[in-house]
Biopython code that builds the backbone (N, CA, C, O; Angstrom):
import numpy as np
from Bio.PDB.StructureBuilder import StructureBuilder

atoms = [
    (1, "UNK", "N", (116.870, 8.400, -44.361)),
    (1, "UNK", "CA", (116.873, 7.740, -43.070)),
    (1, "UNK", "C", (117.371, 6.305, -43.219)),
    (1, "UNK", "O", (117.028, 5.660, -44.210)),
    (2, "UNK", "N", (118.174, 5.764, -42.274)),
    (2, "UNK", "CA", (118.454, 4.544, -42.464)),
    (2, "UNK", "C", (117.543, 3.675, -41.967)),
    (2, "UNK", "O", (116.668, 3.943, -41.143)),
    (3, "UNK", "N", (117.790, 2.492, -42.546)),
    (3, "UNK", "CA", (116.639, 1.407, -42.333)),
    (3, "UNK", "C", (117.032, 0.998, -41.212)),
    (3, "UNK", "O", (118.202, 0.909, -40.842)),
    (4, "UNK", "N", (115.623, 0.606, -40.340)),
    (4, "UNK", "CA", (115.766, 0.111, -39.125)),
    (4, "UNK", "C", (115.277, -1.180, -39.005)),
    (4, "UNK", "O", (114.279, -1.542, -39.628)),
    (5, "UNK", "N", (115.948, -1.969, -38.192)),
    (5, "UNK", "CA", (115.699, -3.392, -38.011)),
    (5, "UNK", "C", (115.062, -4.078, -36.880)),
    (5, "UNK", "O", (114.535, -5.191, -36.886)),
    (6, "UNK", "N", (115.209, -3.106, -35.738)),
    (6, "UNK", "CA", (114.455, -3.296, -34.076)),
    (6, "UNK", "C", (112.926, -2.305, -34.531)),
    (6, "UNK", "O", (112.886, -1.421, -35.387)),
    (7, "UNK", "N", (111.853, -2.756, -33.722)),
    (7, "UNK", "CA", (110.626, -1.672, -33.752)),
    (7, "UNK", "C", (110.771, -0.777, -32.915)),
    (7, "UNK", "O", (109.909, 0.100, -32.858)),
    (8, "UNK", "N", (111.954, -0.740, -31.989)),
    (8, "UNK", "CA", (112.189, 0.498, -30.599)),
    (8, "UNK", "C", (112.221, 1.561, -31.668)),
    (8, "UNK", "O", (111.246, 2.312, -31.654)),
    (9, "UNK", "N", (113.234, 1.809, -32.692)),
    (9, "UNK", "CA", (113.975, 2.403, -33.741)),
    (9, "UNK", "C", (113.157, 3.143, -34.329)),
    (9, "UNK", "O", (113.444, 4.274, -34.720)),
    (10, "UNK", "N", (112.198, 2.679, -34.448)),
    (10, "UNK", "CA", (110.601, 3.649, -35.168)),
    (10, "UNK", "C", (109.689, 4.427, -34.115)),
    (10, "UNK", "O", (108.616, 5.003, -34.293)),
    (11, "UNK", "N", (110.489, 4.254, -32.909)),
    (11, "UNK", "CA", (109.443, 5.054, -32.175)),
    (11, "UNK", "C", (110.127, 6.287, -31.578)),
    (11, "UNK", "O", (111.139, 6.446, -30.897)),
    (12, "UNK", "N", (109.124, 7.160, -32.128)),
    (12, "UNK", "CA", (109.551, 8.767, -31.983)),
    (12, "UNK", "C", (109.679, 9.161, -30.332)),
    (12, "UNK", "O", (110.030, 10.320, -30.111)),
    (13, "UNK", "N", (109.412, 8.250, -29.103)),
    (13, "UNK", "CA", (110.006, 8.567, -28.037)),
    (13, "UNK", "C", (111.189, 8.342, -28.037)),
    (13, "UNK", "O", (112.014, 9.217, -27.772)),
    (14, "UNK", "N", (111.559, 6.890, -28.391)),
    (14, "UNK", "CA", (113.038, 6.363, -28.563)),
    (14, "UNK", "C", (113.722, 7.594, -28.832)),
    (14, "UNK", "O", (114.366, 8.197, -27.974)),
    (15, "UNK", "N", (113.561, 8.038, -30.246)),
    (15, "UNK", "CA", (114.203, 8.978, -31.086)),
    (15, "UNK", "C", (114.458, 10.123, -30.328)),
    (15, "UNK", "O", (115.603, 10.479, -30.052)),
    (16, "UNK", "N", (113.312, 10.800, -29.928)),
    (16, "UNK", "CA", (113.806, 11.783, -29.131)),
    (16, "UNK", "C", (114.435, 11.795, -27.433)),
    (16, "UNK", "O", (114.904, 12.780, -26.863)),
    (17, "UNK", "N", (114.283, 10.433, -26.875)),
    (17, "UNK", "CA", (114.815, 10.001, -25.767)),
    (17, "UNK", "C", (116.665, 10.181, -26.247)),
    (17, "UNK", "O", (117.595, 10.722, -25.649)),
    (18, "UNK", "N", (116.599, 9.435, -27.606)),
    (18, "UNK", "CA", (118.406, 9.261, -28.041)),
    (18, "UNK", "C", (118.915, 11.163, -27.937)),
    (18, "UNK", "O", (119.839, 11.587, -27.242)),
    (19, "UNK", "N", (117.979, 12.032, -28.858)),
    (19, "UNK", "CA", (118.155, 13.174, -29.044)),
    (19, "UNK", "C", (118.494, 13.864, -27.807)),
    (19, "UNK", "O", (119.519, 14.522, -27.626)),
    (20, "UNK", "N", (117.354, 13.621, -26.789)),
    (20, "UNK", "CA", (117.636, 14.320, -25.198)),
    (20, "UNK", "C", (118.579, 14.246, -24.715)),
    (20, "UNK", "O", (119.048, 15.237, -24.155)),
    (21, "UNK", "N", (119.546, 12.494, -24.738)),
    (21, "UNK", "CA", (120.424, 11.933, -24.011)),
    (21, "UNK", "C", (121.524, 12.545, -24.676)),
    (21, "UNK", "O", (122.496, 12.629, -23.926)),
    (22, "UNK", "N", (121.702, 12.965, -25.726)),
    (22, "UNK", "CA", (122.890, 13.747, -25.756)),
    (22, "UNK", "C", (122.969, 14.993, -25.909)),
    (22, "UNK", "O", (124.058, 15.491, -26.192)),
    (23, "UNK", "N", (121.764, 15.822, -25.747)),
    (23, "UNK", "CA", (121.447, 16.976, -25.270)),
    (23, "UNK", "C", (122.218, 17.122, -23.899)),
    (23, "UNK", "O", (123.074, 18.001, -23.797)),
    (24, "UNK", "N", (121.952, 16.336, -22.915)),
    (24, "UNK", "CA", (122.508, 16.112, -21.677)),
    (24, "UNK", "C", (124.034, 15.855, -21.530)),
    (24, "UNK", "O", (124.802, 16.471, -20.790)),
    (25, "UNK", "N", (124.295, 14.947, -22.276)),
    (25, "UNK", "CA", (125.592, 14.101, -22.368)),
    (25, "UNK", "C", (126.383, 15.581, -22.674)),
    (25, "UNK", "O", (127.536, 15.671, -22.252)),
    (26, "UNK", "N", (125.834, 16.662, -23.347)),
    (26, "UNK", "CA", (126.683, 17.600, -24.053)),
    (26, "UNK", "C", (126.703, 18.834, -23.114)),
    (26, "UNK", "O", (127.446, 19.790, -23.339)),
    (27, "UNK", "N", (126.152, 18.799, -22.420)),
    (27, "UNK", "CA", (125.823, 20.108, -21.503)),
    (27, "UNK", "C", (126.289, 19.331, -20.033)),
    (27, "UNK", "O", (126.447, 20.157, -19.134)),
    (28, "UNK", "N", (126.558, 17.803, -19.584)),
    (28, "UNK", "CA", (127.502, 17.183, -18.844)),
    (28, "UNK", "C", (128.801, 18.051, -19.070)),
    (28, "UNK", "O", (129.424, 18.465, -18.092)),
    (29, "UNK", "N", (129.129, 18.272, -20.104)),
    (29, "UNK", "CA", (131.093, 18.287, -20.358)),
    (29, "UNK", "C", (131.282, 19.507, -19.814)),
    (29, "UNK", "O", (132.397, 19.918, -19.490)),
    (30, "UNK", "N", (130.198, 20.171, -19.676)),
    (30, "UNK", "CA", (130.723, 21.684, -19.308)),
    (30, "UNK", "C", (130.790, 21.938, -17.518)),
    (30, "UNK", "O", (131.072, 23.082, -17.160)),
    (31, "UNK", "N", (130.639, 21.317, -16.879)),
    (31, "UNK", "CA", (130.436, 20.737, -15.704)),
    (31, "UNK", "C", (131.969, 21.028, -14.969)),
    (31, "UNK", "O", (132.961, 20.583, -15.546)),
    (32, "UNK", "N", (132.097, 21.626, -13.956)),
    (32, "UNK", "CA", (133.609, 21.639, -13.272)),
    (32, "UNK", "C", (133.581, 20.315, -13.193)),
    (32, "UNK", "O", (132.614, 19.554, -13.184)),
    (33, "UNK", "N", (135.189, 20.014, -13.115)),
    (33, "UNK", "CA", (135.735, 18.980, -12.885)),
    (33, "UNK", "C", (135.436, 17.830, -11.599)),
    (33, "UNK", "O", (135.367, 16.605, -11.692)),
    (34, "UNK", "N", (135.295, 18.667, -10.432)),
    (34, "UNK", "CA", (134.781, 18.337, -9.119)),
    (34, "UNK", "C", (133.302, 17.639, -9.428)),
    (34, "UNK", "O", (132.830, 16.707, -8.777)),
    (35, "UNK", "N", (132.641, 18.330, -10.629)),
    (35, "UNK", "CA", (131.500, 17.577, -10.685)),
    (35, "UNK", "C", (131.025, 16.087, -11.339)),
    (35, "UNK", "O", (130.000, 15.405, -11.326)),
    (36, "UNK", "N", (132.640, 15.974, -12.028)),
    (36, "UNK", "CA", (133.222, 14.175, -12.479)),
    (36, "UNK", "C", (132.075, 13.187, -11.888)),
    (36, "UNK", "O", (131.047, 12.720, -12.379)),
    (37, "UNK", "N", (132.587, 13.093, -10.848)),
    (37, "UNK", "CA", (131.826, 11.673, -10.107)),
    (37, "UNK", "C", (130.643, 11.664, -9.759)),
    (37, "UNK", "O", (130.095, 10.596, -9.487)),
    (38, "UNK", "N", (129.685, 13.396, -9.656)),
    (38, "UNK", "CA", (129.358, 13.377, -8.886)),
    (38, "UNK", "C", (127.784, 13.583, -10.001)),
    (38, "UNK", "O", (127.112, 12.709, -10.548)),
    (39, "UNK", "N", (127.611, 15.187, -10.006)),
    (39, "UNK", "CA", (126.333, 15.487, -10.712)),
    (39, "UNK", "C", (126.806, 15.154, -12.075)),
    (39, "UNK", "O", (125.789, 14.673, -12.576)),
    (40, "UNK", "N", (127.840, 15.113, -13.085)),
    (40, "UNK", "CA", (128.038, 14.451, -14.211)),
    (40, "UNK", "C", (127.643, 13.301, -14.803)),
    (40, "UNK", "O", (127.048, 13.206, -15.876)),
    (41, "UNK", "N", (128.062, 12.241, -13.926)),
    (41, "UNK", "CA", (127.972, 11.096, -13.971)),
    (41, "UNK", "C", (126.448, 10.613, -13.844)),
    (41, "UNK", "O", (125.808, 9.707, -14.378)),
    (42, "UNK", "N", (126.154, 11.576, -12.938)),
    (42, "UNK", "CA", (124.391, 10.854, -12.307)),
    (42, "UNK", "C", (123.627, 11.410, -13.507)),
    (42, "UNK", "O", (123.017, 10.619, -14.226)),
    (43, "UNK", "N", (123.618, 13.100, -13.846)),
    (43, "UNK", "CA", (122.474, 13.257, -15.131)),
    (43, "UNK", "C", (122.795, 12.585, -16.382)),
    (43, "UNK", "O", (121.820, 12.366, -17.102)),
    (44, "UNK", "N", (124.514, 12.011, -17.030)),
    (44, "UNK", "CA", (124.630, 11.576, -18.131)),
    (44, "UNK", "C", (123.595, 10.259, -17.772)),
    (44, "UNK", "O", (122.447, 10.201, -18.212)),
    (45, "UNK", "N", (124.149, 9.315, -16.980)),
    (45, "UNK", "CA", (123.573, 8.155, -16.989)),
    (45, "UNK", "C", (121.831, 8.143, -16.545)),
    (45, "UNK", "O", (121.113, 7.204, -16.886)),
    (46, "UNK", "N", (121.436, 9.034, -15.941)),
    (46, "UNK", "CA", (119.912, 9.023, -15.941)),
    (46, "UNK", "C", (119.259, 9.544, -17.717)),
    (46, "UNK", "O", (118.280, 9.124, -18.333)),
    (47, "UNK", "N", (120.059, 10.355, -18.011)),
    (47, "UNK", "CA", (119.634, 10.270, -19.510)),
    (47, "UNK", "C", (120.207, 9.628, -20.697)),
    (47, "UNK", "O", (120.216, 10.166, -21.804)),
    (48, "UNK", "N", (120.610, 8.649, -20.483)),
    (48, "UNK", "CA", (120.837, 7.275, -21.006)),
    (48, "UNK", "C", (119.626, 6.622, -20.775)),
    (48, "UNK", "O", (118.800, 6.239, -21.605)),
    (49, "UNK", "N", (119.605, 6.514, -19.258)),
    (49, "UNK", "CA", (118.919, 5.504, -19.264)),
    (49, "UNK", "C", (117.325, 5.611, -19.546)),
    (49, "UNK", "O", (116.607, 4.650, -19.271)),
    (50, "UNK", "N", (116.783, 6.810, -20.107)),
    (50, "UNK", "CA", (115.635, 6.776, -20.931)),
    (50, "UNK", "C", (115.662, 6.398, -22.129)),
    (50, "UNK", "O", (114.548, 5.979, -22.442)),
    (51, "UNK", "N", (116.376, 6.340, -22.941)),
    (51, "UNK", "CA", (116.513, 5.641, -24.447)),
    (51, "UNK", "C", (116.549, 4.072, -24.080)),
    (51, "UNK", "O", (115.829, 3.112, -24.354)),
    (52, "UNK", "N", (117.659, 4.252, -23.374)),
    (52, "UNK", "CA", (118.451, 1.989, -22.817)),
    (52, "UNK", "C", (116.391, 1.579, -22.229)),
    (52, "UNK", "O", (115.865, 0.539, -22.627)),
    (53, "UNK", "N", (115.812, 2.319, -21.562)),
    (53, "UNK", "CA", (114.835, 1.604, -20.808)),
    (53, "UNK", "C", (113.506, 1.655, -22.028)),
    (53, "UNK", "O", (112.806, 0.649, -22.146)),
    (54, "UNK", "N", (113.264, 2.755, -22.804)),
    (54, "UNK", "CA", (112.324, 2.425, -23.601)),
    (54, "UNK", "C", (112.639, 0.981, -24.964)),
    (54, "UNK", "O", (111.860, 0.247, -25.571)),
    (55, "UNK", "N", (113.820, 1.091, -24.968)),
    (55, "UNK", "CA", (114.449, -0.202, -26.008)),
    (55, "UNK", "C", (114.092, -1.482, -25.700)),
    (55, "UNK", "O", (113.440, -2.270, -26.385)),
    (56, "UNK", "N", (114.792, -1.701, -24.108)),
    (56, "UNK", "CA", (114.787, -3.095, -23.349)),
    (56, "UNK", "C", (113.252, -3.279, -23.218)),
    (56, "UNK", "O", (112.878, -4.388, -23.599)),
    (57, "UNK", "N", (112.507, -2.647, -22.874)),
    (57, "UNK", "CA", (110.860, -2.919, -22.896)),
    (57, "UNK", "C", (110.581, -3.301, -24.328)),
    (57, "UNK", "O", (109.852, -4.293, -24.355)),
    (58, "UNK", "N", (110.892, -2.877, -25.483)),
    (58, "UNK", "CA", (109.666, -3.237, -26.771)),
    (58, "UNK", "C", (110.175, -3.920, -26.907)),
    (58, "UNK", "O", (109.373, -4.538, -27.606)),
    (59, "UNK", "N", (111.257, -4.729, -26.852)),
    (59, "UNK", "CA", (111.635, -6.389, -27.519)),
    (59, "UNK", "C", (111.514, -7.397, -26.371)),
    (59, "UNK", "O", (112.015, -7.619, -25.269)),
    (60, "UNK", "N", (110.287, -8.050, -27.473)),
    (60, "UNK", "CA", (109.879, -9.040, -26.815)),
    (60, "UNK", "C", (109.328, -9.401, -24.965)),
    (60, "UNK", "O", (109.477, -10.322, -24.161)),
    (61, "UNK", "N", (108.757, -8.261, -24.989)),
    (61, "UNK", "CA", (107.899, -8.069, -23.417)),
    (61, "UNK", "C", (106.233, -7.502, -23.728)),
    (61, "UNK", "O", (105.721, -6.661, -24.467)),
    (62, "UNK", "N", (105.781, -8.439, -22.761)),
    (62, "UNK", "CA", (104.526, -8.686, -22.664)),
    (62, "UNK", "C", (104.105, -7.140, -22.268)),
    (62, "UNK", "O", (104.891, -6.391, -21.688)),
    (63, "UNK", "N", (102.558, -6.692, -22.710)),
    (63, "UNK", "CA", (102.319, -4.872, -22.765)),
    (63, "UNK", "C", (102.107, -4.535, -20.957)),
    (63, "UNK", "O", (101.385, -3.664, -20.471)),
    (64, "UNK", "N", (102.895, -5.426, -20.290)),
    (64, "UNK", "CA", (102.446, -4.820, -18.590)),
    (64, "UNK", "C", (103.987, -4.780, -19.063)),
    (64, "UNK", "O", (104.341, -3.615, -19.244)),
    (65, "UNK", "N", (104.918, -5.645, -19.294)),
    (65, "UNK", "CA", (106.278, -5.585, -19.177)),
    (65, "UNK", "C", (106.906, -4.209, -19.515)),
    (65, "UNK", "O", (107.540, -3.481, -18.751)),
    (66, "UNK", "N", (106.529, -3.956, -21.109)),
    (66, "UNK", "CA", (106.468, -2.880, -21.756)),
    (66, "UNK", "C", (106.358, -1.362, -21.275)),
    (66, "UNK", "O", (107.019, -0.379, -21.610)),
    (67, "UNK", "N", (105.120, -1.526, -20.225)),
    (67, "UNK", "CA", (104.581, -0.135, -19.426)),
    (67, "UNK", "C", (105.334, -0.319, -17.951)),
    (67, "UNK", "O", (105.163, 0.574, -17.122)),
    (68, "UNK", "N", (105.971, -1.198, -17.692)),
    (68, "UNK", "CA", (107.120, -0.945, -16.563)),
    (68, "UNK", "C", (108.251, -0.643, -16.577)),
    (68, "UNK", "O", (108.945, -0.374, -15.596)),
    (69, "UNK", "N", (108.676, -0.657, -18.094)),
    (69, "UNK", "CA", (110.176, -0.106, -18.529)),
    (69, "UNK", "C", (109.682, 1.202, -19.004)),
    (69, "UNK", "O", (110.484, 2.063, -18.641)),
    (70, "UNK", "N", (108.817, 1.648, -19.583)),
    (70, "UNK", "CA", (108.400, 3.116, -19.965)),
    (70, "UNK", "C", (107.975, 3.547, -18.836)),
    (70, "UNK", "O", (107.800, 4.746, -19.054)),
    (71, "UNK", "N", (107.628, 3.298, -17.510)),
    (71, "UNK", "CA", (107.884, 3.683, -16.166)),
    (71, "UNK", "C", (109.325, 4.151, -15.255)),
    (71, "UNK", "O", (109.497, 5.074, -14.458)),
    (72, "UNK", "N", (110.390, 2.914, -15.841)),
    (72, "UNK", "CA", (111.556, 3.379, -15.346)),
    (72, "UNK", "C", (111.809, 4.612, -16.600)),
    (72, "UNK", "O", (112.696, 5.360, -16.189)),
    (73, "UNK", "N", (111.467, 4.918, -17.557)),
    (73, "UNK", "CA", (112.158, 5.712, -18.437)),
    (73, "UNK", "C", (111.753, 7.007, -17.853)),
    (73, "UNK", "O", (112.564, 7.929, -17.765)),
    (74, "UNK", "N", (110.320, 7.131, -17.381)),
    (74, "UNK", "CA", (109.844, 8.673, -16.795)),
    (74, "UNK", "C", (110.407, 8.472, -15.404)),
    (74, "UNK", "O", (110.767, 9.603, -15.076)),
    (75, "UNK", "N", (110.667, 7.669, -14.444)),
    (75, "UNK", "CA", (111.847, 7.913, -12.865)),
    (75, "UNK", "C", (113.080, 8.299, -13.872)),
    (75, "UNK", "O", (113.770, 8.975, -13.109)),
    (76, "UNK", "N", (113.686, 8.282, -14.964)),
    (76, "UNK", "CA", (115.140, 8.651, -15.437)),
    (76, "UNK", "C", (114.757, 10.174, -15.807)),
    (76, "UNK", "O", (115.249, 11.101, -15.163)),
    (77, "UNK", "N", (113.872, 10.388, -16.855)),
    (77, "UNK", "CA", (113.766, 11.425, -16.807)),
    (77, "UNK", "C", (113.376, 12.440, -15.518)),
    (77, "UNK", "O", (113.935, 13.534, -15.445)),
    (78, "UNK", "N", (112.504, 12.074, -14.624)),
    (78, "UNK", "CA", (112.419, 13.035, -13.732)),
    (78, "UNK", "C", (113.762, 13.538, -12.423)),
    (78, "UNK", "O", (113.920, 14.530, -11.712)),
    (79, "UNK", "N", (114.554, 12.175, -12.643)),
    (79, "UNK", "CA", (115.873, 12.272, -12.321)),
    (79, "UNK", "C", (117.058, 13.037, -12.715)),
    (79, "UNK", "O", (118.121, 13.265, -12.137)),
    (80, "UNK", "N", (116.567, 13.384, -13.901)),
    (80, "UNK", "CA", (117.662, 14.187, -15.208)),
    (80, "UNK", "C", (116.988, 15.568, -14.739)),
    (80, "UNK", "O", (117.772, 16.510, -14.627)),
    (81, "UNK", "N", (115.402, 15.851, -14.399)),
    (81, "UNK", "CA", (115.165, 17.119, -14.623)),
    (81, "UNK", "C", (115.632, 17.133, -13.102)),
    (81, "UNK", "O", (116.192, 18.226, -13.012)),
    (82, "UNK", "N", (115.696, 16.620, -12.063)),
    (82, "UNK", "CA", (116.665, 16.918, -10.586)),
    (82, "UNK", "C", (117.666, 17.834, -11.082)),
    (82, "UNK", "O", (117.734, 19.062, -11.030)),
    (83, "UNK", "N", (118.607, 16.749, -11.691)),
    (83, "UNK", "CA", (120.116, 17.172, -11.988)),
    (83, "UNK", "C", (120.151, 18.294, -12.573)),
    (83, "UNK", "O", (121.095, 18.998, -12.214)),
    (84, "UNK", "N", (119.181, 18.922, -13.677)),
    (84, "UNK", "CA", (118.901, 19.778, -14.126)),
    (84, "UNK", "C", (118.694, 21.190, -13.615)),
    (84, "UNK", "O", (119.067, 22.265, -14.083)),
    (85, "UNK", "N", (118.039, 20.913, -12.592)),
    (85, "UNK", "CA", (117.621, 21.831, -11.058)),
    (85, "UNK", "C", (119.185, 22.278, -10.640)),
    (85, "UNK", "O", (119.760, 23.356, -10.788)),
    (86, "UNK", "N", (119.737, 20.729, -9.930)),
    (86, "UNK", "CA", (121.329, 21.372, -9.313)),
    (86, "UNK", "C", (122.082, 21.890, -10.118)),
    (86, "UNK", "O", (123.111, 22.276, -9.563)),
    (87, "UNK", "N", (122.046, 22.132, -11.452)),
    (87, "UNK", "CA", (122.649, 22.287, -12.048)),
    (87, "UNK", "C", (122.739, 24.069, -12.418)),
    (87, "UNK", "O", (123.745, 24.766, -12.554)),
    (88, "UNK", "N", (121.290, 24.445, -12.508)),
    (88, "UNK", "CA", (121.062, 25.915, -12.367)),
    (88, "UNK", "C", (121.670, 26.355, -11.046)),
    (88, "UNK", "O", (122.663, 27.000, -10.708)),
    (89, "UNK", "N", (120.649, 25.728, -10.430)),
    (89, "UNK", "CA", (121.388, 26.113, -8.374)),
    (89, "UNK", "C", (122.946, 26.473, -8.296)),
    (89, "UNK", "O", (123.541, 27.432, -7.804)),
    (90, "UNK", "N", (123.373, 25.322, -8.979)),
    (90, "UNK", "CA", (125.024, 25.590, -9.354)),
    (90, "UNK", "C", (125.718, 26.609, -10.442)),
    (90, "UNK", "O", (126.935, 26.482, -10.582)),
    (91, "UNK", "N", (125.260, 27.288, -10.974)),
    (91, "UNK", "CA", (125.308, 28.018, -11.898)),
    (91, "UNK", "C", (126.800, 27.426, -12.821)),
    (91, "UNK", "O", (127.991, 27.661, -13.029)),
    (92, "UNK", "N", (125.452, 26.330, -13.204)),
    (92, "UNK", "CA", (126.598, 25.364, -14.228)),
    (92, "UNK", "C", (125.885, 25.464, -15.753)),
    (92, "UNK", "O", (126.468, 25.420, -16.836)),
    (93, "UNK", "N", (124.665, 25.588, -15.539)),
    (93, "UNK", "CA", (124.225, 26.215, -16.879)),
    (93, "UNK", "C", (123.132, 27.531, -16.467)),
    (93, "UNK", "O", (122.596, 27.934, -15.435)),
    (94, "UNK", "N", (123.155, 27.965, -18.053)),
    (94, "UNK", "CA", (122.459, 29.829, -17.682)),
    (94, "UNK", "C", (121.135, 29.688, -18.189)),
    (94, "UNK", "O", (120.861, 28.758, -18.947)),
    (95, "UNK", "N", (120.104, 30.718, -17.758)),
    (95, "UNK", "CA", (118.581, 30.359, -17.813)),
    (95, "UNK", "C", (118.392, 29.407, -19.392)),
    (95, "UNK", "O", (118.152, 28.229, -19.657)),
    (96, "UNK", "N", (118.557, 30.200, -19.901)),
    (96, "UNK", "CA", (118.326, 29.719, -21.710)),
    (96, "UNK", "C", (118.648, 28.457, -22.024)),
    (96, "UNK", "O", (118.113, 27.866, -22.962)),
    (97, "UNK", "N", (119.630, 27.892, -21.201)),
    (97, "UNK", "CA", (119.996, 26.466, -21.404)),
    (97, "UNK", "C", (118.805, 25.678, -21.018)),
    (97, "UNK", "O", (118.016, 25.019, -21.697)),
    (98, "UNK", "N", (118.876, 25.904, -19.825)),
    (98, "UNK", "CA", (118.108, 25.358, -18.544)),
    (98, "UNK", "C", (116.529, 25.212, -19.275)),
    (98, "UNK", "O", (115.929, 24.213, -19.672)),
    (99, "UNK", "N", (116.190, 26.520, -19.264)),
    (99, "UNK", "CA", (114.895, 26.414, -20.280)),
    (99, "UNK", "C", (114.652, 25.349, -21.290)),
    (99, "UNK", "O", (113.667, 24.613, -21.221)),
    (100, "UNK", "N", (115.672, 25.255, -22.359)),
    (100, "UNK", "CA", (115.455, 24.467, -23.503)),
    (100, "UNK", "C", (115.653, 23.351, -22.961)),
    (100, "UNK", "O", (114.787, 22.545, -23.302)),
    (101, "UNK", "N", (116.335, 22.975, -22.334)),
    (101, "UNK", "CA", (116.523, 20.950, -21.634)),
    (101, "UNK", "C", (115.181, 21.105, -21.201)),
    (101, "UNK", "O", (114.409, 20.221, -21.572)),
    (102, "UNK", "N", (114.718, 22.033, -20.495)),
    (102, "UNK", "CA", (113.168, 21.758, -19.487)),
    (102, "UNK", "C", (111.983, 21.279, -20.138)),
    (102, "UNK", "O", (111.072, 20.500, -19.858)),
    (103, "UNK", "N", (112.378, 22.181, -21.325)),
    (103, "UNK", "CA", (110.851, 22.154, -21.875)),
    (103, "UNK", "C", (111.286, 20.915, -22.250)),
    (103, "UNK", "O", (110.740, 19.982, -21.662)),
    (104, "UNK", "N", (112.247, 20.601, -23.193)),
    (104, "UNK", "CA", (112.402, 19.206, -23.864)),
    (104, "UNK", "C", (111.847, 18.200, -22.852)),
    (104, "UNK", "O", (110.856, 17.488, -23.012)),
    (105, "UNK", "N", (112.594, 18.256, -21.861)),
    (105, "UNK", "CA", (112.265, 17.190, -21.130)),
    (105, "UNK", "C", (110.635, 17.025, -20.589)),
    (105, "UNK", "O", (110.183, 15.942, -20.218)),
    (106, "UNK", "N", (109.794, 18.377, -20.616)),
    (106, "UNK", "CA", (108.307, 18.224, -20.074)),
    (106, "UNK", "C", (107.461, 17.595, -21.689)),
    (106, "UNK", "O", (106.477, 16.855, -21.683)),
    (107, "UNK", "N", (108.134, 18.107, -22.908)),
    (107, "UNK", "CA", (107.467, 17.253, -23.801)),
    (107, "UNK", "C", (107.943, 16.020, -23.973)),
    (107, "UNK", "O", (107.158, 15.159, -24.370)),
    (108, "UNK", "N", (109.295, 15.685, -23.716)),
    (108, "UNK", "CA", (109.428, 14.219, -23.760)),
    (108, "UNK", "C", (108.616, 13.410, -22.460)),
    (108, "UNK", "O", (108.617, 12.184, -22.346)),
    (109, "UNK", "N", (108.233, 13.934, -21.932)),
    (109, "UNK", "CA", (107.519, 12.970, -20.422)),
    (109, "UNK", "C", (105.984, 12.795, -20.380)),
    (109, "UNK", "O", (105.312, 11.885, -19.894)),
    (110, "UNK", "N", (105.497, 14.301, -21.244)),
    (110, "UNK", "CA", (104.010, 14.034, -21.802)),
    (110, "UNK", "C", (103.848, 13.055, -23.192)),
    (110, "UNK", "O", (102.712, 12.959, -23.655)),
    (111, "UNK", "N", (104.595, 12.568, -23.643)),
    (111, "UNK", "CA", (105.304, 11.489, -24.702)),
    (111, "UNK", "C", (105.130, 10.012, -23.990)),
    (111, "UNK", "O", (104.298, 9.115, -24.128)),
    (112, "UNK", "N", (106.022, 10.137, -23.362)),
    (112, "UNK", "CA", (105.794, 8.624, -22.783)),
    (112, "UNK", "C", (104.913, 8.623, -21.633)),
    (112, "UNK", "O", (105.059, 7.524, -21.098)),
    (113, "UNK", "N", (104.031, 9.347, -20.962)),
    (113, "UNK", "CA", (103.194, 8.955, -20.356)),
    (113, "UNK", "C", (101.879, 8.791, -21.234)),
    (113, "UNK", "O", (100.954, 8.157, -20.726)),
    (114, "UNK", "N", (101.739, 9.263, -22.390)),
    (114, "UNK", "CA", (100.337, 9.302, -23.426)),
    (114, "UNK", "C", (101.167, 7.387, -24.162)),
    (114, "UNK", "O", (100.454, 6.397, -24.325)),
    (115, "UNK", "N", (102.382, 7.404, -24.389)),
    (115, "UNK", "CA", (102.613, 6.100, -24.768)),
    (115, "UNK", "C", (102.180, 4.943, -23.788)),
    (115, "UNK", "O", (101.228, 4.164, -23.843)),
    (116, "UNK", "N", (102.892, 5.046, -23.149)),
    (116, "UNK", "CA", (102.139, 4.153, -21.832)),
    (116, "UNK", "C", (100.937, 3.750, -21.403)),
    (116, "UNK", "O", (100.525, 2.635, -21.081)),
    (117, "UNK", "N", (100.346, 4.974, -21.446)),
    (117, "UNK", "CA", (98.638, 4.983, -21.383)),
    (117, "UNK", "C", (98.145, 4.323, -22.639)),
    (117, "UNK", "O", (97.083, 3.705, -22.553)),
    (118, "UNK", "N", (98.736, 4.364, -23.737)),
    (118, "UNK", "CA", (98.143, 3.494, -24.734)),
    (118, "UNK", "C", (98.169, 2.218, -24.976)),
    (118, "UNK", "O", (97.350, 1.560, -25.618)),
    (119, "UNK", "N", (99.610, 1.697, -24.182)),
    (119, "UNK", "CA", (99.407, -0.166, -24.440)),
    (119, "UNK", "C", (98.627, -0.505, -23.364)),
    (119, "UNK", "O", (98.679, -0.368, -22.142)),
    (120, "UNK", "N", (97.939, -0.956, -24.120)),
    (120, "UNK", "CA", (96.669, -2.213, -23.392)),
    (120, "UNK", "C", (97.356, -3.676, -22.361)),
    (120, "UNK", "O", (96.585, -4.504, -21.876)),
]
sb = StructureBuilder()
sb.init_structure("model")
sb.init_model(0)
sb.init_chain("A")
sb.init_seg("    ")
for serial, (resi, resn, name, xyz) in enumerate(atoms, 1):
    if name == "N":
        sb.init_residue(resn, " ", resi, " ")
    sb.init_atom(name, np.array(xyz, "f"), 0.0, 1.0, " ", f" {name:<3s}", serial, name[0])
structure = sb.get_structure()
């Protein structure tokens, strides 16, 4: 493992927030073209922005600061599992996909809500 220099970097939400986001990012590409601007764009960047929002909170923010960016990180994720929804509806991905992002995403959200609940 490479050495890490930020404390975001050691935390196994981070880690699996990075893991999710290109879980997503990768199952984006398969997306008709029409869906460019539209549902593409919105689930890549909502699952971004759970890794970008748990980061910007642990450096250097006070533990209310901290539990309001691990707040926006579960509105991104529950935003991703939307897109996730239109995305079946759309038969843009097939059950088995759909499944494995789901669950990921219900253990990544029982993750950062047990994190959250823990800073004081």
């Amino acid at each position: 493992m490479e050495e890490t220099k930020f404390k975001f970097e050691r935390l196994i939400i981070w880690q699996k927030a990075m893991d999710f986001g290109e879980s997503i990012n990768k199952l984006a590409k398969t997306f008709p073209a029409e869906e460019l601007y539209n549902l593409s764009s919105q689930i890549r960047r909502a699952g971004d922005s759970i890794a970008l929002n748990i980061a910007e909170g642990s450096i250097g923010q006070t533990n209310a600061e901290q539990k309001k960016f691990i707040g926006y990180s579960i509105r991104s994720l529950a935003e991703v599992i939307t897109c996730l929804h239109k995305a079946k509806l759309r038969s843009y991905t097939d059950y088995n996909n759909f499944e494995r992002l789901y669950s990921e995403a219900f253990s990544l959200m029982n993750m950062m809500i047990s994190f959250r609940n823990n800073i004081k």
